[in-house]
C-alpha positions in Angstrom: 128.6 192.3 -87.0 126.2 189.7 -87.1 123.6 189.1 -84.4 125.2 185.7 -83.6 128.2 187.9 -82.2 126.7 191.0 -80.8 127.2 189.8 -77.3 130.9 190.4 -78.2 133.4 192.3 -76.4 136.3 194.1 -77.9 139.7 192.4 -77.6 141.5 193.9 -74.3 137.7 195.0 -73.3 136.7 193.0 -69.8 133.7 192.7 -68.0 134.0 190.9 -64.0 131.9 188.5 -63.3 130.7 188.1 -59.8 133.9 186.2 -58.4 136.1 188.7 -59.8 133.9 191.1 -59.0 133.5 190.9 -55.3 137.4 190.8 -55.4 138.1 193.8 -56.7 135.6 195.3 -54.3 137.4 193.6 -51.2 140.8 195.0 -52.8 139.4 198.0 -52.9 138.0 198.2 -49.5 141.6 197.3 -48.2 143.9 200.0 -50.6 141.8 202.9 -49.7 141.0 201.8 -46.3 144.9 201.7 -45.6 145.6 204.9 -47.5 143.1 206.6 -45.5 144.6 205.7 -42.6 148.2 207.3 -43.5 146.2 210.3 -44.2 145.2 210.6 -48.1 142.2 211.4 -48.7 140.0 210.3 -51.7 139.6 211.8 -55.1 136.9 210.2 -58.0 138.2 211.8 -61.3 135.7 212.2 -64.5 135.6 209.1 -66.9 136.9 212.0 -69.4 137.9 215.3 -70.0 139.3 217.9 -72.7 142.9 216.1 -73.7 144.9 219.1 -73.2 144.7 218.5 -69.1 144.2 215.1 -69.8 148.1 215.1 -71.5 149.6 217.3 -69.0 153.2 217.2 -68.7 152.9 213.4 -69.9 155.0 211.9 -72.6 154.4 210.6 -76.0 153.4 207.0 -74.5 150.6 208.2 -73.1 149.5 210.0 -75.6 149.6 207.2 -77.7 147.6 204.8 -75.4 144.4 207.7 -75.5 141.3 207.0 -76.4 140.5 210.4 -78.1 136.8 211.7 -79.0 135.1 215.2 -80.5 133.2 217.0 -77.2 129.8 217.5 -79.6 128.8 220.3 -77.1 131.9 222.2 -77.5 134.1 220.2 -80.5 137.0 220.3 -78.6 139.0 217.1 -78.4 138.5 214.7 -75.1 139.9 211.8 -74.0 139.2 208.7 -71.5 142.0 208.8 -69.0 145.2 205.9 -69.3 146.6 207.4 -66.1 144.4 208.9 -63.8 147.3 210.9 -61.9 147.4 213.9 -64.3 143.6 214.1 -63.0 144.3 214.1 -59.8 147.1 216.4 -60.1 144.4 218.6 -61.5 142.2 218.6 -58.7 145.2 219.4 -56.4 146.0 223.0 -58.2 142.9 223.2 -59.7 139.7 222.3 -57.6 141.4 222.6 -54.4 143.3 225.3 -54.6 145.4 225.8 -51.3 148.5 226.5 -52.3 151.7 226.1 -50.7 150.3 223.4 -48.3 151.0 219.4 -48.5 148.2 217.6 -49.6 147.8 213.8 -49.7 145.3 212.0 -52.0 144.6 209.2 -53.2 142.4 207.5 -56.1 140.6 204.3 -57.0 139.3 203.5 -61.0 139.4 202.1 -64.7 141.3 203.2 -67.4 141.3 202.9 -70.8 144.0 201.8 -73.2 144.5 201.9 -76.6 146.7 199.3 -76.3 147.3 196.6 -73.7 150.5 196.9 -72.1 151.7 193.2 -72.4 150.7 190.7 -75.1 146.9 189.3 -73.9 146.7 191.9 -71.5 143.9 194.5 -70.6 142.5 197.6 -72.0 140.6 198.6 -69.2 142.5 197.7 -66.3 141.9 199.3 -63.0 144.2 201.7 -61.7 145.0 202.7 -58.0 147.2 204.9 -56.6 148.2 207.5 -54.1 150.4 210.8 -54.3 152.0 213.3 -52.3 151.8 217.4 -53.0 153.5 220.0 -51.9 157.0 218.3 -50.8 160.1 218.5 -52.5 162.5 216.4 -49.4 163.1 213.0 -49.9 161.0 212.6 -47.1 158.2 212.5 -49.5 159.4 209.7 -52.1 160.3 207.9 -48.9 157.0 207.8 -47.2 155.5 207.0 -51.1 157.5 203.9 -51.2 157.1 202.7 -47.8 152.8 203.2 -48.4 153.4 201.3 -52.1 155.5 198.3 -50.2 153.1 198.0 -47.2 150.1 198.0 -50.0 151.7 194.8 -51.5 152.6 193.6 -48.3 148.8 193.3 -47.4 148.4 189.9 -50.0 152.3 188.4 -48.5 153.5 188.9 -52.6 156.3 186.0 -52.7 159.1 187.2 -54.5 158.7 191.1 -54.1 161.6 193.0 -55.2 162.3 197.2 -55.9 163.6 198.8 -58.6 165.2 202.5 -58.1 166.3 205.0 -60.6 166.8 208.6 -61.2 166.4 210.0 -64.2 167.6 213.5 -63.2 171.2 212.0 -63.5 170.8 211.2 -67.3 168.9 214.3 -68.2 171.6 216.4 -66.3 174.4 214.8 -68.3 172.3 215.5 -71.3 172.5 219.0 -70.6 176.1 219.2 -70.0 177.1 217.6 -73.0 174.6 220.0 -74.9 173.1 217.0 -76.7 170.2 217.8 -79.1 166.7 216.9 -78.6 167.0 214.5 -81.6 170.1 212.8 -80.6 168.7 212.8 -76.7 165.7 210.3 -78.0 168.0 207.9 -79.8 170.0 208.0 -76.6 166.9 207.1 -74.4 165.7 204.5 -76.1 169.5 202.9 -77.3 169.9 203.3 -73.1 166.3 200.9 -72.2 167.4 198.3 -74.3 171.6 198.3 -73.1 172.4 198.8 -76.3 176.2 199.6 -75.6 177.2 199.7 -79.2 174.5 201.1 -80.8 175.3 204.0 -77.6 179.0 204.5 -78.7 177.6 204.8 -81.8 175.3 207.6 -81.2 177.8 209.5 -79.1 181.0 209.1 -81.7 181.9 212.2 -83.2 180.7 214.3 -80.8 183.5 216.8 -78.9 185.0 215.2 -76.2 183.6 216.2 -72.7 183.3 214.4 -69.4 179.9 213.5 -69.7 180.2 212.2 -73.0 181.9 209.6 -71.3 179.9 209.2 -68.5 176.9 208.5 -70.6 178.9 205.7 -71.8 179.4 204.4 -68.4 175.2 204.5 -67.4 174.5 201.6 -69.1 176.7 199.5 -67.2 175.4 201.1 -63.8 173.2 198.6 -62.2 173.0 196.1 -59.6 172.7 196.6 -55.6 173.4 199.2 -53.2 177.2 199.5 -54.2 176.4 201.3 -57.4 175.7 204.3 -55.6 179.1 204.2 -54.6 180.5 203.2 -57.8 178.8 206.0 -59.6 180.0 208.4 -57.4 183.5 207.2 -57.8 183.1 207.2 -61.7 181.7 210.8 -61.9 179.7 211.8 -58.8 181.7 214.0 -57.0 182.0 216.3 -60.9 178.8 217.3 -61.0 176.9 218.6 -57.5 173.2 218.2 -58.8 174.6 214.6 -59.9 175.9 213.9 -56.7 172.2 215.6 -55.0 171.0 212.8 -57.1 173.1 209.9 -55.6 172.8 211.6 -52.2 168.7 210.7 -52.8 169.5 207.4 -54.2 171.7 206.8 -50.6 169.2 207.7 -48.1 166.4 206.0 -50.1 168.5 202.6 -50.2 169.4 202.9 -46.3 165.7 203.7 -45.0 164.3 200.9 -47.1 166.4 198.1 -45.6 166.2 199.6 -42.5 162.0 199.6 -42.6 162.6 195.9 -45.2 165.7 194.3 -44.6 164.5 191.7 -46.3 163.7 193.2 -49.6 165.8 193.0 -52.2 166.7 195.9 -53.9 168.2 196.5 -57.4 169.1 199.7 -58.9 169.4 201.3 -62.4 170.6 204.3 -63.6 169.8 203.9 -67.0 166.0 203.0 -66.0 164.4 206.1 -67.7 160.6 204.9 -67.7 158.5 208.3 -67.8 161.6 210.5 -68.4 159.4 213.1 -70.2 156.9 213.0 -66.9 159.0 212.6 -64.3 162.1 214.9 -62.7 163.6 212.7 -60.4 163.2 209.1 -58.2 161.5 206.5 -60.1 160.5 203.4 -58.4 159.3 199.7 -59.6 158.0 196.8 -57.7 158.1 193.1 -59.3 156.8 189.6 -58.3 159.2 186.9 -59.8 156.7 185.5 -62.4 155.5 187.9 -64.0 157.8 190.3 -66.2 155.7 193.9 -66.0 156.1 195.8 -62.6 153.0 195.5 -60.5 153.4 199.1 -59.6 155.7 202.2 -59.7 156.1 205.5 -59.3 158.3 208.6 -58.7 158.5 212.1 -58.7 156.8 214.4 -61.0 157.2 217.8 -59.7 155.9 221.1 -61.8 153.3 218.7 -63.5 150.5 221.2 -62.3 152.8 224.1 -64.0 150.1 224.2 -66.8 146.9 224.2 -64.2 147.9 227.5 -62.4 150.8 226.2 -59.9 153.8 224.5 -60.1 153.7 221.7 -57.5 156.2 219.5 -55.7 154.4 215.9 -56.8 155.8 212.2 -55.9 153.4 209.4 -56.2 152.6 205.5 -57.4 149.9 203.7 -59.1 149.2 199.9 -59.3 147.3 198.0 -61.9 144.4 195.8 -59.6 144.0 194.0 -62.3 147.1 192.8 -62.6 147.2 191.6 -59.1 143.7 189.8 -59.2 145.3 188.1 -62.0 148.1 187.3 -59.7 146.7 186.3 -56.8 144.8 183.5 -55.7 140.7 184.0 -54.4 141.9 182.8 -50.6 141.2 186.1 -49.5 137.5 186.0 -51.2 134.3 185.2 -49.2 132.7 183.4 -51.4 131.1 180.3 -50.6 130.5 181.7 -46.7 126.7 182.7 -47.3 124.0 181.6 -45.2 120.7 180.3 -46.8 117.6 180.8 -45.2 113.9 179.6 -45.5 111.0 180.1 -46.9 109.0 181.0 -43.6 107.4 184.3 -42.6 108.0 184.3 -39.1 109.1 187.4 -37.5 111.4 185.8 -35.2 113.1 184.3 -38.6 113.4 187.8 -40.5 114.6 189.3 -37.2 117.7 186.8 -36.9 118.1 187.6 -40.3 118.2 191.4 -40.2 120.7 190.5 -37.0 123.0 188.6 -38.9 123.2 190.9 -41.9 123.7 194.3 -39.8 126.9 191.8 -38.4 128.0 191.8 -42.5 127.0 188.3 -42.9 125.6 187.5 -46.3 122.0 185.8 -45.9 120.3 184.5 -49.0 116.8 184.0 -49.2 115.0 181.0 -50.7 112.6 181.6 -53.1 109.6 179.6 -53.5 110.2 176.4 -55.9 114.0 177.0 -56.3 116.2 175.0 -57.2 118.7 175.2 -54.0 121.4 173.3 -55.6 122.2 176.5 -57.7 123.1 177.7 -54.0 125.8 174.8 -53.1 129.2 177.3 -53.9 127.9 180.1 -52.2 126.3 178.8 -49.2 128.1 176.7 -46.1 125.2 177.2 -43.7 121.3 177.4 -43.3 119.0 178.4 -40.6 117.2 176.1 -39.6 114.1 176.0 -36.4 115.1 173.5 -33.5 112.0 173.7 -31.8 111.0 176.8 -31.1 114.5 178.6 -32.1 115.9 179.5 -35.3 119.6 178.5 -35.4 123.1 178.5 -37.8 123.9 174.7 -39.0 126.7 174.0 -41.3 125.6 172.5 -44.7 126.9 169.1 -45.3 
């Protein structure tokens, strides 16, 4: 690289200026601030550890978006976290060890991709999330959802809809058609793309069974609140952990338009993101606009099967970034500084110390500067009106 372009930053790579900057800190304020008050309690995982925990339980995608790096203490592979919640589900069996009891915590930080996610996206996006242990009932995806709805409800998101799936429902029907691992992949991925041919394809030739067919039908199972019903009708009522499933789906559908009846709600049965990580309820949330989810989530149980204890886990992550990105800076307080002078009066430095012990943002003037560096920042100065220091709004 030549020493014109050292400054350089990798593509994907961001740095935040101070705008941004002071964003993500007030975003950050509010997310944890609210999780706190529902009861999780925060977690700060390492910027890396050895990729075997790292990779718990997770799929091939995520092993794929690792950054992976030799430990030259120990020479034992590392890796910087893409998903911080097989960290924190770490800490849960590993650090705090108090088994059989629910336990609520949530996380703030950046990840690092080897890949962005979306054309022009980030590498190093910030991830935040929350997640349940310890809870098997519905009761637990329920209260995960309603937390990840009232987070995006902080910033009034225009469009917001929900995406629900269950992925137990495919990998059930999987099982009962004795499909091979092989032929289960093609399936997956012929199933994310609605790929109805290339589907009938893949399950031609096999012995005729029930859920042959009804992996035909998943495709085609999508839409609102009636394909519950639909399903059930098709080939619920065969199959009692199917029909658990649906029972889920049910309950989930009726408490969320209870708690948002205006929320639209779409459901997919053949919405399989994370099938290797998660066992059961998935969950998206979109803005119209923008075509990745904002965030999702579902449940993950046994994940901390390989750190000691198998662990009832539901949970959801969303990408800050992408919601700085989204949202406009009304919510920043920029441009709300106070300036004050160059005078070393005690009375001055006291009204100053007041006003910053309220959280007001006082900027001091430095001798010779140039204050109309200070214009954006500052809408009012202290000035002396006799023989008291007072607030004025800059003109």
């Amino acid at each position: 690289m030549s020493v014109n372009n050292t400054w350089l930053l990798p593509d994907g790579i961001e740095e935040l200026l101070p705008r941004e900057a002071e964003r993500l800190e007030q975003f950050r304020r509010q997310y944890i601030d609210l999780f706190q008050r529902w009861g999780y309690e925060l977690v700060i995982p390492p910027l890396m550890e050895y990729l075997d925990s790292l990779l718990v339980g997770a799929g091939s995608d995520l092993e794929a978006s690792t950054f992976k790096v030799v430990d030259p203490m120990s020479g034992r592979m590392m890796g910087v976290p893409a998903d911080i919640t097989p960290q924190v589900a770490r800490i849960d069996v590993h650090r705090l060890k108090q088994q059989g009891q629910l336990r609520r915590l949530c996380y703030f930080g950046p990840v690092l991709l080897t890949k962005a996610r979306e054309l022009g996206g980030s590498r190093s996006p910030y991830q935040l999330g929350a997640e349940l242990y310890g809870y098997a009932g519905i009761a637990a995806d329920l209260e995960i959802i309603n937390l990840m709805l009232e987070s995006l409800a902080v910033h009034r998101l225009d469009s917001l809809h929900l995406d629900l799936g269950h992925v137990s429902i495919f990998r059930q029907l999987i099982h009962q058609a004795k499909i091979s691992s092989s032929l289960e992949n093609k399936l997956f991925d012929a199933l994310q793309r609605k790929a109805n041919s290339e589907i009938d394809v893949l399950l031609d030739g096999l012995p005729a069974a029930p859920a042959i067919e009804m992996l035909r039908e998943l495709a085609a199972l999508n839409g609102g609140a009636e394909v519950i019903q639909n399903t059930r009708e098709i080939f619920g009522k065969k199959d009692p952990i199917i029909n658990h499933c649906l029972d889920d789906l049910q309950e989930t559908v009726e408490a969320i338009q209870g708690k948002w009846p205006k929320l639209p709600l779409h459901i997919d049965l053949a919405e399989l993101r994370g099938y290797q990580y998660h066992t059961g309820l998935v969950f998206s949330a979109y803005v119209a606009g923008y075509p990745q989810a904002i965030s999702r989530g579902g449940r993950y149980d046994g994940i901390g099967r390989s750190f000691g204890s198998e662990r009832a886990a539901t949970g959801f992550s969303i990408d800050i970034s992408v919601l700085l990105s989204l949202l406009d800076d009304e919510c920043s307080k920029q441009g709300l500084a106070i300036l004050a002078p160059v005078v070393g009066e005690p009375a001055l430095e006291n009204l100053v110390n007041e006003l910053r012990a309220k959280g007001e943002t006082v900027i001091c003037e430095l001798p010779g500067q140039d204050l109309s560096t200070l214009n954006e920042r500052c809408n009012r100065i202290i000035k002396k009106r006799g023989s008291v220091w007072a607030l004025e709004t800059l003109k």
